[in-house]
C-alpha positions in Angstrom: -61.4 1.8 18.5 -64.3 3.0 16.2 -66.3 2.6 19.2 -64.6 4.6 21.8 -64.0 7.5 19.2 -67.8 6.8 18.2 -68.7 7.5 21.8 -67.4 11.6 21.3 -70.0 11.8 18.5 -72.8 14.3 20.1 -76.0 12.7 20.7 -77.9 15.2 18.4 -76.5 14.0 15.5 -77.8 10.9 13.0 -75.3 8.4 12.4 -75.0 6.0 9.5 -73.1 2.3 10.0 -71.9 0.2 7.1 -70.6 -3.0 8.0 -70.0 -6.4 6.9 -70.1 -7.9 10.3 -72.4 -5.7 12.8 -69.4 -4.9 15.5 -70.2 -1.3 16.3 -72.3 -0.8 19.3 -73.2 2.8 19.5 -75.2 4.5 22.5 -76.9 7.4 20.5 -80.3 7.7 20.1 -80.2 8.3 16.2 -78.6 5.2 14.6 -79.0 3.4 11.3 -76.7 0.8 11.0 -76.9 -1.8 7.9 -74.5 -4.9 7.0 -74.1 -6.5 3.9 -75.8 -9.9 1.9 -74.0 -12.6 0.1 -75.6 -13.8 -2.8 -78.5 -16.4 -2.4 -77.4 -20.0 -3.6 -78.8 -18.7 -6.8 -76.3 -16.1 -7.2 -78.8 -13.0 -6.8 -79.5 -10.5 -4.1 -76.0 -9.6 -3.0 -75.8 -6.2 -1.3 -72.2 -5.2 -1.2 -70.5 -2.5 1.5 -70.3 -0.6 -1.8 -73.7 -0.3 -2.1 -74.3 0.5 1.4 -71.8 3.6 1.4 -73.6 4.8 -1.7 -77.5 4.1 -0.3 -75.9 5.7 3.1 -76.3 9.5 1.8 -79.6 9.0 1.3 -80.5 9.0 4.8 -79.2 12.5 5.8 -76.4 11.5 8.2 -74.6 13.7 10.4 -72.2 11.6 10.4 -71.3 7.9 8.5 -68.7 5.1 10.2 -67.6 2.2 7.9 -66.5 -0.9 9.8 -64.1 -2.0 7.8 -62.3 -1.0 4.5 -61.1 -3.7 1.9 -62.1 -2.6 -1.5 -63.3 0.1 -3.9 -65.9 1.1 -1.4 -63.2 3.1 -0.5 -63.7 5.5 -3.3 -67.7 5.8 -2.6 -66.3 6.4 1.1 -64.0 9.4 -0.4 -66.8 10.7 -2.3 -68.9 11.3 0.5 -66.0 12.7 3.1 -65.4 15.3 0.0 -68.8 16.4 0.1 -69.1 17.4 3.4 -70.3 14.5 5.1 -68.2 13.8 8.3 -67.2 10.0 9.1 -64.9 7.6 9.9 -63.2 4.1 9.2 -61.2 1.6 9.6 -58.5 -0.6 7.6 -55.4 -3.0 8.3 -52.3 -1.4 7.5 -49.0 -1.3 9.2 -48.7 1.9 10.1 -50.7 5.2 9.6 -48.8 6.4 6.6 -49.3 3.0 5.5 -52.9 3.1 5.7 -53.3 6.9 3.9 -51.2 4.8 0.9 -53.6 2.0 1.2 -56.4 4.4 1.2 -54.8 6.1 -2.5 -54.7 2.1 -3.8 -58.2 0.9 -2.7 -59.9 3.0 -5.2 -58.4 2.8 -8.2 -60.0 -1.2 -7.9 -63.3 0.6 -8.7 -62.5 1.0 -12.7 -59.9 1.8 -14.9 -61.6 5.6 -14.9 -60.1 6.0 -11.8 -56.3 7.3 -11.4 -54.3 8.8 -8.6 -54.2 12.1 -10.2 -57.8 11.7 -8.9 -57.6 9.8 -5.4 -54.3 11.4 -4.2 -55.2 15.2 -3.6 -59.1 13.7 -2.6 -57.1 10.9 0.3 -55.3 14.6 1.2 -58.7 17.1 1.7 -61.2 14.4 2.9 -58.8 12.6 5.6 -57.8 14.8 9.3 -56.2 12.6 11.4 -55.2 8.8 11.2 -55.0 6.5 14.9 -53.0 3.5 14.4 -53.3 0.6 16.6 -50.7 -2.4 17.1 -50.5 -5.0 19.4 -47.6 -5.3 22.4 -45.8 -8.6 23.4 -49.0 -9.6 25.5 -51.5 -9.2 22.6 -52.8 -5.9 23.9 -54.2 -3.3 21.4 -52.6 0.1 22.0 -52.5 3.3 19.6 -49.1 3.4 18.5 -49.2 6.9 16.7 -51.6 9.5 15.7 -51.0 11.6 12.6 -53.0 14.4 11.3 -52.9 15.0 7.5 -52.9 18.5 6.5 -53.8 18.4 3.0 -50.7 19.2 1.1 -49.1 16.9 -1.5 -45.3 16.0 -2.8 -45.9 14.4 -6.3 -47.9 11.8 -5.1 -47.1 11.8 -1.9 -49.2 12.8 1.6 -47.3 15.1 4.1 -48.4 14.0 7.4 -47.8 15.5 10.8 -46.9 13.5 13.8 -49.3 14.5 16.8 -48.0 11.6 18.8 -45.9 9.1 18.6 -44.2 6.0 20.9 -41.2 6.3 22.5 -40.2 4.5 25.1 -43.3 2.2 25.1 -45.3 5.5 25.7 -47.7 7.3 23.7 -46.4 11.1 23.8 -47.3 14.5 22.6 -45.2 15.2 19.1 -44.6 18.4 17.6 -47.9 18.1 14.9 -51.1 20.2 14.6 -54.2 19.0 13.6 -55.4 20.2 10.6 -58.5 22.6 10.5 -58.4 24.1 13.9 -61.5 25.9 13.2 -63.5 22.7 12.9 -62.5 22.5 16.6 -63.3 25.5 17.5 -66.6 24.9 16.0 -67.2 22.0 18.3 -66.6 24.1 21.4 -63.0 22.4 21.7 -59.9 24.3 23.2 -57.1 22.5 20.9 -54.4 24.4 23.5 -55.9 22.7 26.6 -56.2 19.7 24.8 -52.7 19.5 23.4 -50.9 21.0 26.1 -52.8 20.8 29.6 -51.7 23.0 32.4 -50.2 22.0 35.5 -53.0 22.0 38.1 -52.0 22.9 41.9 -51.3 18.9 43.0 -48.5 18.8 40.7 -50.4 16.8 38.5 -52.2 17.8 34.9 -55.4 19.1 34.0 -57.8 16.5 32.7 
């Protein structure tokens, strides 16, 4: 999935990879993708995605994709979404309220200095839209539900907004928004079209 969203990323911009495993396989002319070390047999020269997210800012990205989220990189992940820098991630979780919860637990295993009056409103500002991805009765991956996160908070609770949901065993428009629809417009997209395509003169939709 990180790759097929990866490939809407515009080709002018620098991209950043952090992975354990390399996975991604990006066609853009501006990639620098790193991948974690182990430690040597004497217990030295470990380079941890933690690490990676932090040395990641350095380069200038446009833009910064972590493969996969386990551990308190999350909060170094956070830090940078706050500050402007766009990217994206991935994490197991069951569904996508599920993984925003997961992503208010993940940091707080970076130091007792860490609390959810922090990560909580910081999950809520840095995080748009969540794509969750199950798998049917024949083992085929298919996005179950997109949410988009708004940014307001309940006590320590997200409000999310359902964009689209399954019913039926199909993926269909909801009643949700994306959040900041001016960081759409900014990128030349036409969230109306997008959303809600017009019927073109074969009966059929617009693409």
């Amino acid at each position: 999935m990180l790759n097929c969203l990866a490939a809407a990323v515009p080709a002018r911009e620098r991209v950043v990879t952090c992975e354990e495993v390399f996975e991604l396989r990006l066609s853009l002319p501006d990639v620098v993708a790193m991948q974690t070390r182990p430690p040597n047999l004497e217990g030295t020269g470990e380079i941890p995605l933690r690490r990676l997210v932090k040395e990641s800012l350095r380069m200038r990205p446009d833009r910064l994709i972590v493969g996969e989220v386990r551990q308190e990189e999350c909060l170094d992940l956070l830090v940078a979404l706050n500050s402007g820098v766009p990217g994206m991630c991935s994490l197991h979780a069951n569904s996508a309220r599920e993984a925003i919860t997961k992503m208010c637990t993940l940091p707080l295993l970076a130091g007792e200095n860490v609390t959810h009056a922090f990560v909580v409103p910081t999950v809520a500002n840095s995080v748009d839209i969540v794509v969750h991805i199950g798998r049917d009765g024949s083992g085929r991956r298919v996005v179950r539900e997109i949410v988009g996160v708004p940014g307001r908070v309940e006590g320590d609770v997200i409000e999310v907004a359902d964009l689209f949901v399954t019913r039926g065993g199909r993926l269909i428009r909801a009643d949700g928004w994306p959040p900041h629809p001016e960081r759409f417009v900014a990128a030349g997209i036409d969230l109306a079209r997008l959303l809600f395509p017009l019927p073109d003169v074969d009966g059929g939709l617009d693409p």
